[in-house]
C-alpha positions in Angstrom: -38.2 -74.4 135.1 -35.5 -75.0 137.4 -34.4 -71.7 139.5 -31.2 -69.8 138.7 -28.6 -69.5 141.5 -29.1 -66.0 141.1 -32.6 -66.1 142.0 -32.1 -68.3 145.1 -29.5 -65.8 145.7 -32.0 -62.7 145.6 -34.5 -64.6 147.7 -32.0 -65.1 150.9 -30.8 -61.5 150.5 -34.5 -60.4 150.5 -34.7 -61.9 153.4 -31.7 -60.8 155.4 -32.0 -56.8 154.2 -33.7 -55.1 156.8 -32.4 -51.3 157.4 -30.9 -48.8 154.7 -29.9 -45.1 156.1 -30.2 -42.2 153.3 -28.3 -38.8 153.8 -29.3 -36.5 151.3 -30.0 -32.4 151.3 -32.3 -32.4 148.5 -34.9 -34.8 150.3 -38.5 -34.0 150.7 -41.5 -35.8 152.0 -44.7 -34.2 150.6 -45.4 -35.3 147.0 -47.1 -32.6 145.6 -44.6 -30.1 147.1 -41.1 -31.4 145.8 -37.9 -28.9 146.5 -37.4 -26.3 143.1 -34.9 -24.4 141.3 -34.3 -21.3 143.0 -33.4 -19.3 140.0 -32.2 -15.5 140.6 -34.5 -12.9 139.0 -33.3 -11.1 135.9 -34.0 -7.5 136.1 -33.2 -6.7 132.3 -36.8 -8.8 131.6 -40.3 -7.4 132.2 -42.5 -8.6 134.4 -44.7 -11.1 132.7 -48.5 -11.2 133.1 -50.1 -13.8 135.4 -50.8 -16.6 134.2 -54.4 -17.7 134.1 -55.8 -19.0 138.0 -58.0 -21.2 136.2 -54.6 -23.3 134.6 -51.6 -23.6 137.8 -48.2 -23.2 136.2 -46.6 -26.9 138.1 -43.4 -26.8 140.3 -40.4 -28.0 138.6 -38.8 -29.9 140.5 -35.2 -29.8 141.1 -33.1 -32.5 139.5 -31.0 -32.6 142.8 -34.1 -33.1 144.9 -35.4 -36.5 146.1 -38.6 -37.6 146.8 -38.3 -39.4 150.3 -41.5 -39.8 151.1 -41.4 -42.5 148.0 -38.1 -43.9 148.7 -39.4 -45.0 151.9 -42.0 -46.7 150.7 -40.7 -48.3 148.1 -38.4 -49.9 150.7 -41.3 -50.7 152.8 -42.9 -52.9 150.3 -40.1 -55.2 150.4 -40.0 -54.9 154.3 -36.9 -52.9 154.8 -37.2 -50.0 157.2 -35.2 -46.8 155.5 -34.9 -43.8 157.7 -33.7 -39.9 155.8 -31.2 -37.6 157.3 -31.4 -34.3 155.6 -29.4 -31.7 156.5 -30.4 -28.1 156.7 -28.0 -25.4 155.7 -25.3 -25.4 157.9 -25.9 -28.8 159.2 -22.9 -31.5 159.1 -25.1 -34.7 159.5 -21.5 -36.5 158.6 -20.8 -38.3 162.7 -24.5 -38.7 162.4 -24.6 -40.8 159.1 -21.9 -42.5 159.7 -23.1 -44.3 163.6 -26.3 -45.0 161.7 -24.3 -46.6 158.8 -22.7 -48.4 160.7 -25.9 -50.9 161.3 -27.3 -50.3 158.6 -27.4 -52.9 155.5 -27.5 -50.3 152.6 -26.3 -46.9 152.3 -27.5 -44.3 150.1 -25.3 -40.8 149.7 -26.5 -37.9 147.7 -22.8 -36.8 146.2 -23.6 -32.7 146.6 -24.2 -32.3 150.2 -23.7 -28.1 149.3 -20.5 -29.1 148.4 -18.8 -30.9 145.3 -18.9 -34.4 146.8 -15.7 -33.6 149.9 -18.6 -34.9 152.6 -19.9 -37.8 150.6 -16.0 -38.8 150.0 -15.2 -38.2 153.9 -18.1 -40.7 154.8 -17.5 -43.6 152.2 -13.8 -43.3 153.1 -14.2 -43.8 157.0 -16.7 -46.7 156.5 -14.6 -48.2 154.2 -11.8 -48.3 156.4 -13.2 -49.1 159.8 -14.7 -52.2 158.5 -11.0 -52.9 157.1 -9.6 -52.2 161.0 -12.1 -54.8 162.2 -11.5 -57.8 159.9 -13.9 -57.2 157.4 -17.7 -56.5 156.8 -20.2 -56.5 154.4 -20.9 -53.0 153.2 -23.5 -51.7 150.1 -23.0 -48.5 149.5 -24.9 -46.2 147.0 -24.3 -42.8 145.6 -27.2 -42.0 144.4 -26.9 -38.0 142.6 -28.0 -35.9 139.7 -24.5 -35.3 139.2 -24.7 -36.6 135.0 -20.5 -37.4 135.1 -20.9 -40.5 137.0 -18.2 -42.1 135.3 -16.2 -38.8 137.3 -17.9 -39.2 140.5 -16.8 -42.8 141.1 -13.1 -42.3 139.8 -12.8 -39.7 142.3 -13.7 -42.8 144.9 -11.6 -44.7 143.6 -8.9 -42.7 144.1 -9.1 -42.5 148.1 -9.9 -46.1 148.0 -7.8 -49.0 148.3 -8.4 -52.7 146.4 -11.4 -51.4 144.8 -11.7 -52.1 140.7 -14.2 -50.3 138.6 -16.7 -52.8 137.6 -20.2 -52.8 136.0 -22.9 -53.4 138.0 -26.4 -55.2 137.4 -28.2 -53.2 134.5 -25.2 -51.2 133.6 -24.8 -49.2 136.6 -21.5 -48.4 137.3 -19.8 -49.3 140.6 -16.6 -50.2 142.4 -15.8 -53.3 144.1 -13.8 -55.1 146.8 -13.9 -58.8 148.5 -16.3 -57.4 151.2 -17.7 -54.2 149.7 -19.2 -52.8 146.8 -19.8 -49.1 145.8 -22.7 -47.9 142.7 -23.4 -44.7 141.1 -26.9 -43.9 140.0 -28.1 -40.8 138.6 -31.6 -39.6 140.0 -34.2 -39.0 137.9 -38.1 -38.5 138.2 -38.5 -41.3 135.9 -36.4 -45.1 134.9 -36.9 -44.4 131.3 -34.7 -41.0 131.1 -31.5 -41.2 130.4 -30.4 -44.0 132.1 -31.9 -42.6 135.2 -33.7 -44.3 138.4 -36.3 -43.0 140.2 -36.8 -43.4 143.8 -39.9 -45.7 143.7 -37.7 -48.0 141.3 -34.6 -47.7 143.6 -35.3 -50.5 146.0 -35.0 -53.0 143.7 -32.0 -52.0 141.9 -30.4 -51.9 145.3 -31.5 -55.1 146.1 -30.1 -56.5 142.9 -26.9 -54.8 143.5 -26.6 -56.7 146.8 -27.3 -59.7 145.3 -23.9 -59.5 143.3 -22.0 -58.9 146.8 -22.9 -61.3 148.5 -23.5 -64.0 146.1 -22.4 -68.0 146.9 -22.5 -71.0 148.4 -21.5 -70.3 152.0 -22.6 -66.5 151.4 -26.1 -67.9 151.1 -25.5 -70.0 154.2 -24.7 -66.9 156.4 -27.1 -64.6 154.9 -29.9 -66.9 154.9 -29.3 -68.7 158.5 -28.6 -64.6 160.0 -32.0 -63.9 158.6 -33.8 -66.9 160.2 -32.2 -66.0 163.9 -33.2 -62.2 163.1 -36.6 -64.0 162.2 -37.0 -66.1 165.7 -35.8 -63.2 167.8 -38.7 -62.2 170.1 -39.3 -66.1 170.2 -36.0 -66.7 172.0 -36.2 -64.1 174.3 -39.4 -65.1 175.2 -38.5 -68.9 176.0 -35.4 -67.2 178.1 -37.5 -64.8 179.6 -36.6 -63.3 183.4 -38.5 -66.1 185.5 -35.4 -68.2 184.3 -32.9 -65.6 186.8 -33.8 -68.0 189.9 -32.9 -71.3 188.2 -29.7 -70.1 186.6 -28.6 -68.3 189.4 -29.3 -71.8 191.8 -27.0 -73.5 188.8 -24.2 -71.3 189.4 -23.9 -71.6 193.0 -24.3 -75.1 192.8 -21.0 -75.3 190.4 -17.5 -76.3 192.2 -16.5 -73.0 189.9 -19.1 -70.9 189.1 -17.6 -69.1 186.1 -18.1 -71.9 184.7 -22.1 -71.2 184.4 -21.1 -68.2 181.4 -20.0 -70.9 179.3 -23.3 -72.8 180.4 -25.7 -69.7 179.2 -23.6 -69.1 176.2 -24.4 -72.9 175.1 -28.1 -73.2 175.4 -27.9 -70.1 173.7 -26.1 -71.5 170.7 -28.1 -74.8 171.0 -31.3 -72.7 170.5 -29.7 -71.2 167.4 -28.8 -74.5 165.9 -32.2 -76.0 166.8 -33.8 -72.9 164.6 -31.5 -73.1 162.2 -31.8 -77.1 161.5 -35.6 -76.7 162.4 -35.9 -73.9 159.1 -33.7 -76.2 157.1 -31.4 -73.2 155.9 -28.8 -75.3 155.2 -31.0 -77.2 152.2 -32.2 -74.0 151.3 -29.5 -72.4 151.0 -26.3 -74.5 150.3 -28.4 -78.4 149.4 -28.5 -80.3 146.6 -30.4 -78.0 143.6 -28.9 -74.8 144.8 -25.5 -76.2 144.1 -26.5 -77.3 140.6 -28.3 -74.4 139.6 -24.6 -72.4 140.8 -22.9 -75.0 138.4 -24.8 -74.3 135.7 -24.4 -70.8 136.4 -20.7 -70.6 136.5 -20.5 -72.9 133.4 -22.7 -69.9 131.6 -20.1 -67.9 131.9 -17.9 -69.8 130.1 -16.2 -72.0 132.7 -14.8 -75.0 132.5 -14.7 -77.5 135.5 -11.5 -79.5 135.6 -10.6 -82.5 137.9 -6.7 -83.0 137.8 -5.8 -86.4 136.7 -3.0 -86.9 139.1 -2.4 -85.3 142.8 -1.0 -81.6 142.9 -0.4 -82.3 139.2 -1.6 -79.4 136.6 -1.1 -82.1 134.0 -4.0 -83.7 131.7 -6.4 -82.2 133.7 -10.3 -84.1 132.3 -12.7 -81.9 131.9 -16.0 -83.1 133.3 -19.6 -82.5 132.6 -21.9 -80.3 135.2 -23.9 -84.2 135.8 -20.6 -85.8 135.8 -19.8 -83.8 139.1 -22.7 -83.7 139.9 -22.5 -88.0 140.9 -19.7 -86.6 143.2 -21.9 -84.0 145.3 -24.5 -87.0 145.2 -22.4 -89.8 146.5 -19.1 -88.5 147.0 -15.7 -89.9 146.0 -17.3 -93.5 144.6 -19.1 -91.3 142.2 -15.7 -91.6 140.4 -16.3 -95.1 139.0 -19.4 -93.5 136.5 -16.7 -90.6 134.9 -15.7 -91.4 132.0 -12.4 -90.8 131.5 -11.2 -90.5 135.1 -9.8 -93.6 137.5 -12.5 -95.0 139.8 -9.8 -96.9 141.8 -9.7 -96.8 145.6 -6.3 -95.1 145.7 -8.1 -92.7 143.1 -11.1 -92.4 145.6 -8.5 -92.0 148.7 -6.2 -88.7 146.6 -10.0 -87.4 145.2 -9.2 -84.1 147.6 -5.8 -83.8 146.2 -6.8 -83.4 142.9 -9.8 -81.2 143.0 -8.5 -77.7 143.0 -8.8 -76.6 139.3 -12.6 -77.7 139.7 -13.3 -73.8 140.4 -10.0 -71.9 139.8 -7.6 -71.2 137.2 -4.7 -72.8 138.8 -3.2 -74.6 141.2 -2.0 -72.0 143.6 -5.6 -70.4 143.5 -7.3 -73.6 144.2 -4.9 -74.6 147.0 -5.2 -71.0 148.7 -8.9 -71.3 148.9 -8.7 -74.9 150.5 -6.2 -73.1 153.0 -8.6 -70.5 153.2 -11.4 -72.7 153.9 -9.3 -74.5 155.9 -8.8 -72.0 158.9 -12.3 -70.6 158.8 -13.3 -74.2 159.9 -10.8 -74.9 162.3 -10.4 -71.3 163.8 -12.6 -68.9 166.6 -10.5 -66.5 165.8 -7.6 -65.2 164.2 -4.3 -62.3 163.5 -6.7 -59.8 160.7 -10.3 -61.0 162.3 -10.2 -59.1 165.5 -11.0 -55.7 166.4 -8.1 -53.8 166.7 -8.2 -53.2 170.8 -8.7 -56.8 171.5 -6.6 -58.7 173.6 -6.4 -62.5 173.8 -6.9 -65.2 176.5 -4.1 -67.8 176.6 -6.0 -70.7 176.6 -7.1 -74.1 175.0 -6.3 -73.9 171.3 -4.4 -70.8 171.5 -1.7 -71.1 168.9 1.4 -69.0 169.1 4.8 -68.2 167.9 7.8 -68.0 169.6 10.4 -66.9 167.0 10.3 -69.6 163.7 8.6 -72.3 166.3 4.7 -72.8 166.7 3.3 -74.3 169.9 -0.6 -74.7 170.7 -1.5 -74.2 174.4 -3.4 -77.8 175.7 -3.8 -76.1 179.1 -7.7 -77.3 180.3 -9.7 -74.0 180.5 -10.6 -74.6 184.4 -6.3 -74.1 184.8 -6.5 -71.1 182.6 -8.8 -69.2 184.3 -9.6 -67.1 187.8 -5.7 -67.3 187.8 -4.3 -65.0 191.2 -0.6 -65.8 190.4 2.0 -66.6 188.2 1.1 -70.2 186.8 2.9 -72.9 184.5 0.7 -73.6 181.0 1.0 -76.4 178.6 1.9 -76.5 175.1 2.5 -79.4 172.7 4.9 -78.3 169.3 3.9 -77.9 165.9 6.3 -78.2 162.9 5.8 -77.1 159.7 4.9 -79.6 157.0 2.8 -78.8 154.0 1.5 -82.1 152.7 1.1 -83.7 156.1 -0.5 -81.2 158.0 -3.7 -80.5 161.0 -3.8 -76.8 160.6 -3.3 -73.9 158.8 -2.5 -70.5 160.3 -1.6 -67.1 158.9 -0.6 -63.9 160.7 -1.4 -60.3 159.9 0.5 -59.8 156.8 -1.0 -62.5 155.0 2.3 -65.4 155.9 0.7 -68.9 155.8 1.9 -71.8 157.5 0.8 -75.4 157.7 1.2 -77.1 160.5 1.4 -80.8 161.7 1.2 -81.6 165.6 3.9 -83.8 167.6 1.9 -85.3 169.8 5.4 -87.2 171.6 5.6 -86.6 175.2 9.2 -85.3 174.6 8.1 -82.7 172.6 6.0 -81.2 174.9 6.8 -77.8 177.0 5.7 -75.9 179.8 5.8 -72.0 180.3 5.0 -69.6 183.6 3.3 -66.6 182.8 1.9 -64.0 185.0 -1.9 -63.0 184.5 -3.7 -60.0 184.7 -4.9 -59.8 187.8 -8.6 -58.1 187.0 -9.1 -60.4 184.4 -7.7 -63.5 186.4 -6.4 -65.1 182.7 -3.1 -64.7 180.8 -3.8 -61.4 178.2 -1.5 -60.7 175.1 -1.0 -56.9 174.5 -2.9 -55.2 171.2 -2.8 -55.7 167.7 -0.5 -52.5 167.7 1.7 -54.4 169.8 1.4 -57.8 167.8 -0.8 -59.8 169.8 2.4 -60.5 172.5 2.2 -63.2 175.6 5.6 -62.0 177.5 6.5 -65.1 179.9 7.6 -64.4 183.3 11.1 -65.2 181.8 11.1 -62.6 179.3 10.5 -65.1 176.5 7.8 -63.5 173.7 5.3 -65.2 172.2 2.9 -63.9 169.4 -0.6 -65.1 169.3 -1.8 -66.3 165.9 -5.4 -68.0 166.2 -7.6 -69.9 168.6 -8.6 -73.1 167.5 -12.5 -74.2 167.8 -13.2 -76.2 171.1 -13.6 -79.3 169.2 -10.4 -79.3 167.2 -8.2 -78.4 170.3 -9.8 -81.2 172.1 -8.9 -83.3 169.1 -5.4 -82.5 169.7 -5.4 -82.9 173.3 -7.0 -86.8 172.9 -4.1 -87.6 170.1 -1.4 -86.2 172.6 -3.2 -88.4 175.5 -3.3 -91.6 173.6 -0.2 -90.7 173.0 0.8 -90.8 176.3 -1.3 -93.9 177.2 0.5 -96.5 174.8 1.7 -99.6 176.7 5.5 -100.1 176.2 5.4 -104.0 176.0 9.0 -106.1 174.9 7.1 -109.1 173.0 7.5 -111.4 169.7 7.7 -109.8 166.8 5.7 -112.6 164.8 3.0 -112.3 167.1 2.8 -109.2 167.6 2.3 -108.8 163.6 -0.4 -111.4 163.7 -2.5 -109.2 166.6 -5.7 -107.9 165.1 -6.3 -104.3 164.0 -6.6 -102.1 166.8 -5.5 -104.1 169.9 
């Protein structure tokens, strides 16, 4: 039986959960002495006789109370290390929590922490937010409380929270949700089969499951899964760059004409090592190849889906609906797998406008479809970006560095050695970009969610040169804070906002176009022949 996408999902989250951090006031570690009611004696009612030694009356157990000692090890079988914080009367373990939460993959918040839920509120609320402040992260949270208004519990999140949307989570369980977070409410309970309660043996899998519907898809999978095999070869790494390495690299740097430049050096073997591990593990077949995409097809098409391939570019017209195996001849073989569709043009030109007409393949629209191909687009051309930074970073003109001077874009082609160690005042290099949105070779957007595409001159003419004055302990060119929009100030006075820095290999590409550019022979000759001259002389 072929697997479900959600079960190749499950499997690369198993394998990338490793901590969770519980914070709870009711917890308790010895089995057979769980925490009890504490119920106030009533003086109106006689004293009743004792009961007989040779039967024990059993604690009760309080329904607030949680077994920790089982929580842990329910985690522990599936190889996730879950550490208890449990406050003791006057205790605030709220800063506490919240610096262990903030490594931790899972979360887990009793709501009554000797109040009505004001702590539990305080804590979601602050790591909701400072992953918003620092572009984004991945955060499972869990309230996990006798409280039986759960339906209360998480309105009163919702409140404090913004671009969360109630939603029902895997086996009913109710829960919010966001792009990069997700929030349930369980009710605790010493057994599953009460009232819709879980209990904490049973817990580590509903968890799991619940993580399983944030980060589920394609490229999730890829991060998860390749995150997990680096986590995996760890010890191995530092082992094969262990401290008997120190000589060698340090005779490497001397060596250099610059030796800054031996950082960059360690930083690529080290992300050679990780590429060798990951293409060594295969997590890209695992995770992303040719079954796992099917089995996600076939999911999405469960839910009632259809896939749509326009029949003419950026048209929403006559749009052909095609089978799961029908695309699948195009994740096979690409855009010739056209010619067995029935129903849809095989011709070249159709082959040549295939990625023109694909975005209603997995949205509703056009405008969906072409945002998430923008989308996509910047995550594959761009280090880093406006939104994706922590808030007190500053950044490095430098090679790929695209910025905005007023309603013009330019992207800095300065070489890196000329950008660096800088002890002066020193002229950069930038080439224009003009805005064209079907001839384009990026995309960019700044902090308030403005997108641009952008097409490079690569004319000599168009190019420009600007003197800025670095910072002198940092011997680069630094832009002020996000607070202060990301600003290069030139020695003239002239601003320019940083938007993105482009990956090494894309502003190379753009520096080789400009170059070519510049190396093209200006020759006066006959027209006729010149017509005649094969391809590429």
């Amino acid at each position: 039986m072929d697997q479900t996408f959600r079960a190749f999902s499950k499997g690369v989250v198993e394998g990338f959960l490793q901590t969770v951090v519980v914070l709870d006031d009711g917890a308790y570690m010895t089995p057979d002495e769980p925490v009890v009611e504490v119920v106030e004696p009533d003086e109106t009612i006689g004293v009743p006789e004792e009961a007989d030694p040779a039967e024990p009356s059993e604690p009760v157990r309080s329904p607030n109370a949680l077994d920790a000692q089982a929580l842990i090890g329910s985690f522990a079988e599936r190889g996730l290390v879950c550490g208890v914080l449990l406050p003791w009367k006057s205790d605030d373990l709220s800063a506490a929590t919240l610096a262990a939460s903030r490594r931790a993959d899972i979360v887990i918040l009793d709501w009554q922490l000797g109040d009505e839920g004001e702590k539990a509120t305080k804590i979601i609320r602050t790591l909701i937010e400072e992953d918003a402040a620092a572009g984004g992260r991945l955060r499972m949270l869990a309230v996990y409380t006798a409280n039986p208004d759960l339906e209360a519990v998480r309105a009163k999140i919702g409140e404090i929270l913004h671009g969360f949307e109630a939603v029902a989570g895997n086996s009913g369980t109710l829960a919010l949700k966001a792009q990069h977070a997700r929030i349930v409410f369980i009710r605790k309970g010493v057994t599953s089969e009460v009232a819709g309660t879980v209990a904490e043996p049973d817990l580590a899998g509903r968890l799991i499951d619940e993580f399983v519907e944030l980060g589920r898809g394609l490229l999730a999978n890829v991060a998860l899964g390749s995150i997990a095999s680096i986590r995996d070869e760890t010890h191995r790494v530092l082992a094969r760059f262990h401290p008997g390495l120190n000589a060698p690299f340090l005779t490497h740097r001397i060596l250099l004409v610059t030796p800054d430049d031996a950082e960059g050096y360690a930083i690529d073997l080290l992300t050679s090592e990780f590429q060798s591990i990951l293409k060594g593990r295969g997590v890209g077949r695992a995770t992303a190849g040719r079954d796992v995409i099917y089995s996600a097809l076939k999911e999405i098409e469960a839910s009632g889906a259809q896939f749509l391939l326009m029949s003419a570019r950026n048209s929403p017209n006559n749009p052909v609906v095609v089978t799961i195996d029908d695309l699948m001849k195009l994740i096979d073989i690409g855009p010739a797998g056209l010619a067995d569709i029935p129903n849809v043009s095989g011709t070249k030109s159709a082959q040549d406008g295939l990625y023109q007409r694909a975005y209603l393949l997995l949205s509703d629209n056009i405008p969906a479809g072409l945002a998430a191909h923008r989308e996509f687009a910047r995550v594959s051309a761009h280090a880093r970006e406006q939104g994706s930074v922590d808030p007190g970073w500053r950044a490095h003109l430098d090679l790929g560095s695209i910025v905005r001077a007023g309603d013009d874009y330019l992207v800095c082609i300065q070489p890196t050695c000329d950008a660096s160690r800088l002890t002066a005042p020193a002229q950069f290099i930038f080439a224009t970009l003009s805005i064209n949105d079907s001839a384009f070779d990026v995309v960019v957007r700044d902090a308030s969610g403005e997108e641009a595409c952008l097409k490079l001159n690569a004319q000599a003419s168009r190019i420009r040169t600007v003197s800025f004055a670095p910072d002198l302990d940092a011997g680069a060119v630094l832009s002020s804070i996000a607070a202060d929009d990301f600003k290069f100030t030139s020695v003239d006075g002239e601003v320019f906002v940083w938007m993105c820095d482009l990956r090494t290999s894309f502003a190379q590409r753009f520096v080789h176009r400009i170059a070519n550019n510049l190396s093209r022979i200006g020759l006066d000759e006959f027209e006729w022949q010149r017509r005649h001259a094969p391809s590429g002389t």
